[in-house]
N, CA, C and O atoms as CSV, one atom per row, in Angstrom:
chain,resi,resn,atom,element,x,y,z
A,1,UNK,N,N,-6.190,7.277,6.949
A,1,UNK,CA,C,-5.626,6.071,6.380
A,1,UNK,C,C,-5.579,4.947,7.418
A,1,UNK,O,O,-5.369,3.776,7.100
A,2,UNK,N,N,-5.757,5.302,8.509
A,2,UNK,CA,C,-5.599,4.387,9.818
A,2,UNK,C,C,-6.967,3.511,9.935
A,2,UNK,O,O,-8.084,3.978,10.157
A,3,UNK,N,N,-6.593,1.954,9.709
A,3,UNK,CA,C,-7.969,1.254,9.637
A,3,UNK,C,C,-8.121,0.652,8.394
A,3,UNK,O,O,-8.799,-0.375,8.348
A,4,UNK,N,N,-7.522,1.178,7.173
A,4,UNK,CA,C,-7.660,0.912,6.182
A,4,UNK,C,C,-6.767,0.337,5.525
A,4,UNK,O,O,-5.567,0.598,5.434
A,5,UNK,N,N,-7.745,-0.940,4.784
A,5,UNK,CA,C,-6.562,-2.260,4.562
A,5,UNK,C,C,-7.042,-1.999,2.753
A,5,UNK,O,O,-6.168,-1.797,1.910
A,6,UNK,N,N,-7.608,-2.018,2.616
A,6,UNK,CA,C,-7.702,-2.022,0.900
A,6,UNK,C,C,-7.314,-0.755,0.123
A,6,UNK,O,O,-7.411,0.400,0.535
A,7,UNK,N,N,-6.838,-1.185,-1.126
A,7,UNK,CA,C,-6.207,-0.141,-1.973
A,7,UNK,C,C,-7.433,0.652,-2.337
A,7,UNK,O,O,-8.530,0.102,-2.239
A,8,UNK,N,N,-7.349,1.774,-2.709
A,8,UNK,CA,C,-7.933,3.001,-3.469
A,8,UNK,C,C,-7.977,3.236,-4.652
A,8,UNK,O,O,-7.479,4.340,-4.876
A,9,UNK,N,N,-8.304,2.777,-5.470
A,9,UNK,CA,C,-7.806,2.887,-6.912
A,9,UNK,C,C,-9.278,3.979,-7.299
A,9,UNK,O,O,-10.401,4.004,-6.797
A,10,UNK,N,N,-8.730,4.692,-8.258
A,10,UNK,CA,C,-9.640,6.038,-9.004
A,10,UNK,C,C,-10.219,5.270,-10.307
A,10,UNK,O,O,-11.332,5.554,-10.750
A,11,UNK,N,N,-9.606,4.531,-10.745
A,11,UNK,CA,C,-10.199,4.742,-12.315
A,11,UNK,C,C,-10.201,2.957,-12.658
A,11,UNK,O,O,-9.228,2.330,-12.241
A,12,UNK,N,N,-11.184,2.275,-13.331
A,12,UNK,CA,C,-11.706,0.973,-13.800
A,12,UNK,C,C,-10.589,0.104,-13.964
A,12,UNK,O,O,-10.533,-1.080,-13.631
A,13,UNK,N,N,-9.297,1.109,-14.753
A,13,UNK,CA,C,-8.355,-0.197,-15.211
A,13,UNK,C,C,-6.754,0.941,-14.955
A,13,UNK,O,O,-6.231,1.684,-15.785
A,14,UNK,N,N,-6.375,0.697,-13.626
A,14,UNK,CA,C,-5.280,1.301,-13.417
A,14,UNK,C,C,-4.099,1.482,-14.125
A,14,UNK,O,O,-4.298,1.135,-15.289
A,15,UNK,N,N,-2.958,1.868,-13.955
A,15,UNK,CA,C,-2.023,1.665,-14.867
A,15,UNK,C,C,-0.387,1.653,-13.897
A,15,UNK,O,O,-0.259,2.144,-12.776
A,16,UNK,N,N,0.523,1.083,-14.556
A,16,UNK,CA,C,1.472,1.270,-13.643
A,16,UNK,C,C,2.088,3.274,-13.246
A,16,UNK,O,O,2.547,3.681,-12.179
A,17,UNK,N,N,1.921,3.839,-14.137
A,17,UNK,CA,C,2.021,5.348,-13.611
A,17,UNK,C,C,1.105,5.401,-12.156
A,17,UNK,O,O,1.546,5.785,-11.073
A,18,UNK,N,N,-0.042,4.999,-12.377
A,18,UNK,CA,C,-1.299,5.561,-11.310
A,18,UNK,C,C,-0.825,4.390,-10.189
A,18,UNK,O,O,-1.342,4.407,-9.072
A,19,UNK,N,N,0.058,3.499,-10.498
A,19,UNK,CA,C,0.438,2.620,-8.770
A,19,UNK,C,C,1.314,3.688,-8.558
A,19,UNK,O,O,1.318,4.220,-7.448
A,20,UNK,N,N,2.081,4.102,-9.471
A,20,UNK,CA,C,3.810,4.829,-8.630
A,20,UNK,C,C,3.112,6.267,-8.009
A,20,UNK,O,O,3.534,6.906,-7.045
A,21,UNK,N,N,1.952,6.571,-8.827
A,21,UNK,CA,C,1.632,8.323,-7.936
A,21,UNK,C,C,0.675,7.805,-6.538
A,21,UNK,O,O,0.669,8.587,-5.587
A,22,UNK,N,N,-0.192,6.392,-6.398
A,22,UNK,CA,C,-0.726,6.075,-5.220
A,22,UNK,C,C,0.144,5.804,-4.367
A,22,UNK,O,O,-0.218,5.962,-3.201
A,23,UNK,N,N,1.679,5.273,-4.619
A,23,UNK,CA,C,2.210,4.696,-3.594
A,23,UNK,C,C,2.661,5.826,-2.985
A,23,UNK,O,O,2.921,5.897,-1.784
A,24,UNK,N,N,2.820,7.199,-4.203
A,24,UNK,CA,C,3.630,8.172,-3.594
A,24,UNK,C,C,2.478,8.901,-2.598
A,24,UNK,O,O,3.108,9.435,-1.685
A,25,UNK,N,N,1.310,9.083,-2.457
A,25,UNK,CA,C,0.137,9.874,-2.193
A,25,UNK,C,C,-0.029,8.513,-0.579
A,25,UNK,O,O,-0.439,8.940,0.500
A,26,UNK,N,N,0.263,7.376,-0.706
A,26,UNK,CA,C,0.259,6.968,0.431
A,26,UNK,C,C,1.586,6.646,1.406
A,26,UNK,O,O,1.636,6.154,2.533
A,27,UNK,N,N,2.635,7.121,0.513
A,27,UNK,CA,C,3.691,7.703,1.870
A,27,UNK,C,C,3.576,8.563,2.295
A,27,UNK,O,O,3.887,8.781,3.466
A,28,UNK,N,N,2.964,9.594,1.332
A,28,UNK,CA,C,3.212,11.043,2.132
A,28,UNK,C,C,1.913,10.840,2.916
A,28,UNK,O,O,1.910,11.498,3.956
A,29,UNK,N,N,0.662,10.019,2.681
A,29,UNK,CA,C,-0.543,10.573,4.057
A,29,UNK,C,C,0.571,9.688,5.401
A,29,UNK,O,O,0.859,10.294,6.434
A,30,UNK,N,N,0.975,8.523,5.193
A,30,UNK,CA,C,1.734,8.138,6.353
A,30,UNK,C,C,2.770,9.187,7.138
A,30,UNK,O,O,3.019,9.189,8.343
A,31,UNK,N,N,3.300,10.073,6.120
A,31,UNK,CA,C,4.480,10.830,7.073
A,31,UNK,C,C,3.517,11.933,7.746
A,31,UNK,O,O,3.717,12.373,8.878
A,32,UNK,N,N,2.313,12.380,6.814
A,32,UNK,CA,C,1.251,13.224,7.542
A,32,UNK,C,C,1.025,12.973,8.917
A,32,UNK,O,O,1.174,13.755,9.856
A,33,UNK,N,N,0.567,11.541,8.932
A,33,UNK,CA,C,-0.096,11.386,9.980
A,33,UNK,C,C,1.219,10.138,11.068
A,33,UNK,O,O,0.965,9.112,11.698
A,34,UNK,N,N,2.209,10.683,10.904
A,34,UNK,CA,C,3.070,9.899,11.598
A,34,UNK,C,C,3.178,8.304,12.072
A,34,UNK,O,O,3.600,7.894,13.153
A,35,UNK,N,N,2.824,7.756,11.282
A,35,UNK,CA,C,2.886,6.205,10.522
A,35,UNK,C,C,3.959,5.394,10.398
A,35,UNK,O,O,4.415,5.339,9.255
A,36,UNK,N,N,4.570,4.669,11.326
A,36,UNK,CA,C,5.106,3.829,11.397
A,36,UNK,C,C,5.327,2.572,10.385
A,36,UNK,O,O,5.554,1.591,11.094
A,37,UNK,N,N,5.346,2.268,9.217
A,37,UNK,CA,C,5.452,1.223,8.324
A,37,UNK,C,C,6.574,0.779,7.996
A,37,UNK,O,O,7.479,1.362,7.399
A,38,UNK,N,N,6.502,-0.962,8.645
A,38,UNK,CA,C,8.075,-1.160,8.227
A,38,UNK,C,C,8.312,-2.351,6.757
A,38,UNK,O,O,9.294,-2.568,6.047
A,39,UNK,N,N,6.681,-3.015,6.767
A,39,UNK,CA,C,6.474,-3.464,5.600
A,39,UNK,C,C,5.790,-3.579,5.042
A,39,UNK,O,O,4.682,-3.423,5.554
A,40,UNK,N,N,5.836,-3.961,3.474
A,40,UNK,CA,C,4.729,-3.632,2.571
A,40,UNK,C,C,4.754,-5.249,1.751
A,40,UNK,O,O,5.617,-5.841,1.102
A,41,UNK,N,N,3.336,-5.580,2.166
A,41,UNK,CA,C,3.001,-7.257,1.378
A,41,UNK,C,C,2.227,-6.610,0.114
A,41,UNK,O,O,1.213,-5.956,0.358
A,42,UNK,N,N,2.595,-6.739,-1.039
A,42,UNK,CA,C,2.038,-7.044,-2.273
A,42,UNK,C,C,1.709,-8.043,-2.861
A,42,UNK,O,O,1.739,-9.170,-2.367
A,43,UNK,N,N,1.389,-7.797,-3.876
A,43,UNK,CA,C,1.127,-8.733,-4.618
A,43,UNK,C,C,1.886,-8.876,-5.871
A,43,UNK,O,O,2.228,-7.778,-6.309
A,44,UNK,N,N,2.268,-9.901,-6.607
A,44,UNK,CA,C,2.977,-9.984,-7.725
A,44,UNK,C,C,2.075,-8.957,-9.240
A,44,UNK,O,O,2.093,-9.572,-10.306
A,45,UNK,N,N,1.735,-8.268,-9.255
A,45,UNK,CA,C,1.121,-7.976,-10.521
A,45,UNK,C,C,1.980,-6.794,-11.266
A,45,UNK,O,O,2.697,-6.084,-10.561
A,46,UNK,N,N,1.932,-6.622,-12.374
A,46,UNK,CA,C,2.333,-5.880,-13.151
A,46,UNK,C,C,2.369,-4.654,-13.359
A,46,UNK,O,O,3.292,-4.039,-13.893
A,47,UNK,N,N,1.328,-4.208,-12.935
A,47,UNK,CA,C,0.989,-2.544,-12.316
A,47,UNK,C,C,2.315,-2.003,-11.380
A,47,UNK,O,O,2.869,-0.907,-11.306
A,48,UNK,N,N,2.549,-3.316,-10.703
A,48,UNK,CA,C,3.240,-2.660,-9.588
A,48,UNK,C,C,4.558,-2.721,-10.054
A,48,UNK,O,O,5.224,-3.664,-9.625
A,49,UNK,N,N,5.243,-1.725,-11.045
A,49,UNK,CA,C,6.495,-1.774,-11.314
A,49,UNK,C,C,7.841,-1.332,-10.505
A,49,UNK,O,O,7.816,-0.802,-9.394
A,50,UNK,N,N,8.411,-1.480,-10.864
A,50,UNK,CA,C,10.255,-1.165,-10.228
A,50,UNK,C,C,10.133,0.546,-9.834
A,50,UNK,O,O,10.944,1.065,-9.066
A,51,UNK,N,N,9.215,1.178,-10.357
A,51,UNK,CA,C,9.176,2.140,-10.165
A,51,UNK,C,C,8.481,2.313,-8.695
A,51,UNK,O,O,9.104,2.894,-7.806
A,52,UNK,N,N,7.285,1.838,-8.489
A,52,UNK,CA,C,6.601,1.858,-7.185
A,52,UNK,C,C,7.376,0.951,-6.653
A,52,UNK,O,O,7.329,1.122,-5.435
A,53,UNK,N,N,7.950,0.223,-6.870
A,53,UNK,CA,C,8.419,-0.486,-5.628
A,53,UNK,C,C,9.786,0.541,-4.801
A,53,UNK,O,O,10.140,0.638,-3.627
A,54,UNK,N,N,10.382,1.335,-6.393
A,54,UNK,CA,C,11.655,2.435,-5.813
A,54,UNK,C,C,10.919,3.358,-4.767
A,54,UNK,O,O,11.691,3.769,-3.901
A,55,UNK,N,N,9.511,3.819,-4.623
A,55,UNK,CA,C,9.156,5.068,-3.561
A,55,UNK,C,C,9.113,4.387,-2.172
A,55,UNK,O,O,9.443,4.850,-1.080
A,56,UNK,N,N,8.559,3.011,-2.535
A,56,UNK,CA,C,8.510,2.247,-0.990
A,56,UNK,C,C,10.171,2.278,-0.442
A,56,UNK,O,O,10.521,2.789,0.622
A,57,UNK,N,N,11.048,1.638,-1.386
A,57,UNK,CA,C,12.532,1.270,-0.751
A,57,UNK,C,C,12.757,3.015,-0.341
A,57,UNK,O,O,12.838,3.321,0.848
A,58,UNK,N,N,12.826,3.866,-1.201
A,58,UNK,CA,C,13.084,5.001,-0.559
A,58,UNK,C,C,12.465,5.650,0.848
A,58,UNK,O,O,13.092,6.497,1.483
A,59,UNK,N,N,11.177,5.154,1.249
A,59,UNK,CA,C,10.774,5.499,2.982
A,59,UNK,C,C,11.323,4.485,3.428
A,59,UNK,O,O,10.680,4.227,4.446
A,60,UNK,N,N,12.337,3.525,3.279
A,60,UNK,CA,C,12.828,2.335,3.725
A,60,UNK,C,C,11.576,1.088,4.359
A,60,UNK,O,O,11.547,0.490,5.435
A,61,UNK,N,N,10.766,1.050,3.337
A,61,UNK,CA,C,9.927,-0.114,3.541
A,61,UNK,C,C,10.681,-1.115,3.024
A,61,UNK,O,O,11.571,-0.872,2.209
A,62,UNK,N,N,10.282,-2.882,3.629
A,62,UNK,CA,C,10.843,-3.539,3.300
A,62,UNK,C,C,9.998,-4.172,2.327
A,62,UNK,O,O,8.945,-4.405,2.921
A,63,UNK,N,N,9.907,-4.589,1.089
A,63,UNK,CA,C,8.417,-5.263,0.363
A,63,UNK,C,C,8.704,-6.755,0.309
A,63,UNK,O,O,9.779,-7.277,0.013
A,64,UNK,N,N,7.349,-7.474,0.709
A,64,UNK,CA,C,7.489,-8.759,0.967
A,64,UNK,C,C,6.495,-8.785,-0.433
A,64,UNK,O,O,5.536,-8.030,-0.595
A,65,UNK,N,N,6.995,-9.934,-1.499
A,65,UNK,CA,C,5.944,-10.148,-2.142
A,65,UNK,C,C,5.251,-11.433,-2.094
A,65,UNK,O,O,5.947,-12.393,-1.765
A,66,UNK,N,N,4.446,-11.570,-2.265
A,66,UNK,CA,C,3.089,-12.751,-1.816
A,66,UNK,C,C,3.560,-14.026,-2.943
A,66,UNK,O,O,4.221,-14.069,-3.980
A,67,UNK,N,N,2.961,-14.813,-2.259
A,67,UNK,CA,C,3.804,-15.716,-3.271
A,67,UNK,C,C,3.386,-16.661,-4.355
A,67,UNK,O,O,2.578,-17.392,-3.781
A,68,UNK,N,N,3.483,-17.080,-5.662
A,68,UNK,CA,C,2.915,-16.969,-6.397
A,68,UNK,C,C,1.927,-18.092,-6.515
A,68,UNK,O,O,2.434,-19.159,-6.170
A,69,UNK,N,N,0.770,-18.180,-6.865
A,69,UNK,CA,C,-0.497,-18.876,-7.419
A,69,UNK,C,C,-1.178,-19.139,-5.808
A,69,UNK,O,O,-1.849,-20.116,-5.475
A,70,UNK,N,N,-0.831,-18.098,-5.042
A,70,UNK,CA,C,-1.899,-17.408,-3.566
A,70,UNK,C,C,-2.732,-16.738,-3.587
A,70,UNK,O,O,-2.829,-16.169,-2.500
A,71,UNK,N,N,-3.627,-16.384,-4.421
A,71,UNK,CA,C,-4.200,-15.287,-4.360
A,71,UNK,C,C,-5.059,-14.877,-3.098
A,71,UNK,O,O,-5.322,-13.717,-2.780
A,72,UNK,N,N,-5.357,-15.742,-2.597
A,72,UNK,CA,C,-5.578,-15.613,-0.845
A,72,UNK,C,C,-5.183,-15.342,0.220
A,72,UNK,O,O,-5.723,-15.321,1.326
A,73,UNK,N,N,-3.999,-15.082,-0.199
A,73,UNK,CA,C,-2.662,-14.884,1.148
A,73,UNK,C,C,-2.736,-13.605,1.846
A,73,UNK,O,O,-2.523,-13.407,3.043
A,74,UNK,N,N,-3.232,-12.335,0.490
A,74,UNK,CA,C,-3.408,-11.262,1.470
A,74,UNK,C,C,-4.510,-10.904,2.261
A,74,UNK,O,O,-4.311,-10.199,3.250
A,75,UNK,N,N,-6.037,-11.414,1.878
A,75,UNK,CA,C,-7.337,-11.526,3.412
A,75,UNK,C,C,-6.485,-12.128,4.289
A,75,UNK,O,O,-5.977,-11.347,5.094
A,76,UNK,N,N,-6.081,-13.588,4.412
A,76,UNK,CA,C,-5.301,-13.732,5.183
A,76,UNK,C,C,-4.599,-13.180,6.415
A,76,UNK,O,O,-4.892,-13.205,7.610
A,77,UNK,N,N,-3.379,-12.578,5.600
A,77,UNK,CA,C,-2.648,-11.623,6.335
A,77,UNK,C,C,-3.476,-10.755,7.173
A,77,UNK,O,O,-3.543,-10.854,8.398
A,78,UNK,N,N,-4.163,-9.817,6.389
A,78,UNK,CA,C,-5.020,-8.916,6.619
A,78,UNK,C,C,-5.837,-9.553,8.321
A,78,UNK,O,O,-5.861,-8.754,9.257
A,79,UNK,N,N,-6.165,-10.342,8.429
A,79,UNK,CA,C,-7.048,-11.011,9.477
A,79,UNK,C,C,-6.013,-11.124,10.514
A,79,UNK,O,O,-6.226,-10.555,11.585
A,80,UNK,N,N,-4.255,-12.181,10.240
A,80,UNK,CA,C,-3.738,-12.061,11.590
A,80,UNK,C,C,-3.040,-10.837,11.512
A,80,UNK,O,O,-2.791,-10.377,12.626
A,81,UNK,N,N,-2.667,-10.199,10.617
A,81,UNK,CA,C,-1.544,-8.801,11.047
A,81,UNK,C,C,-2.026,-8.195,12.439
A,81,UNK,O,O,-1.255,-8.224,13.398
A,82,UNK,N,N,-3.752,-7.451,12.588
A,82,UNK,CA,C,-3.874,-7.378,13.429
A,82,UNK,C,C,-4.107,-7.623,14.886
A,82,UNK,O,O,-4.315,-6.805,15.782
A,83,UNK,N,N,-4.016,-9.141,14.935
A,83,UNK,CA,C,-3.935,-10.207,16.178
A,83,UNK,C,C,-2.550,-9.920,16.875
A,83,UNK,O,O,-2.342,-9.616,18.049
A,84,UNK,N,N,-1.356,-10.156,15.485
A,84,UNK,CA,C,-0.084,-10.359,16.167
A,84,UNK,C,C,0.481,-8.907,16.440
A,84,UNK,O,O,1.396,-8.553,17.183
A,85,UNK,N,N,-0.272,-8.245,15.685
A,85,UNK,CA,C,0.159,-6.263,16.529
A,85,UNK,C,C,-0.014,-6.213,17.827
A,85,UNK,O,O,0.894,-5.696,18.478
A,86,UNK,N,N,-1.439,-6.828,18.676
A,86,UNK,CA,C,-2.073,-6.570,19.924
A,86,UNK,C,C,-0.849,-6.755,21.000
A,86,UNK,O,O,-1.057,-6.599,22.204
């Protein structure tokens, strides 16, 4: 999972069940592989219900959500997150 900035999605047209079992399938590879995450930038969409957002608050992620009519904000991010890590 280390390196990897884009989501995984299995199937053409996701559903909010299949965000809450990815989010759960990508905490647990983080506790696998001893993963430090203290926040999680989303995106506003609908998939991503109260439900996935409950597995993140439960590893105590903090979720920042992106803000609305950005749809650019997360390449963005994506480009300095790893500048301001160095």
């Amino acid at each position: 999972m280390r390196g990897s900035r884009s989501p995984r999605c299995r199937t053409a047209h996701p559903t909010g069940q299949g965000a809450v079992q990815q989010a759960r399938e990508a905490t647990r590879a983080l506790a696998e592989h001893g993963g430090q995450v203290r926040f999680l930038l989303r995106d506003r969409d609908a998939k991503c219900t109260a439900s996935c957002d409950a597995v993140f608050t439960a590893e105590d992620f903090d979720i920042l959500l992106s803000a609305p009519g950005t749809p650019k904000m997360n390449p963005v991010a994506q480009r300095i997150a790893p500048a301001a890590l160095k």
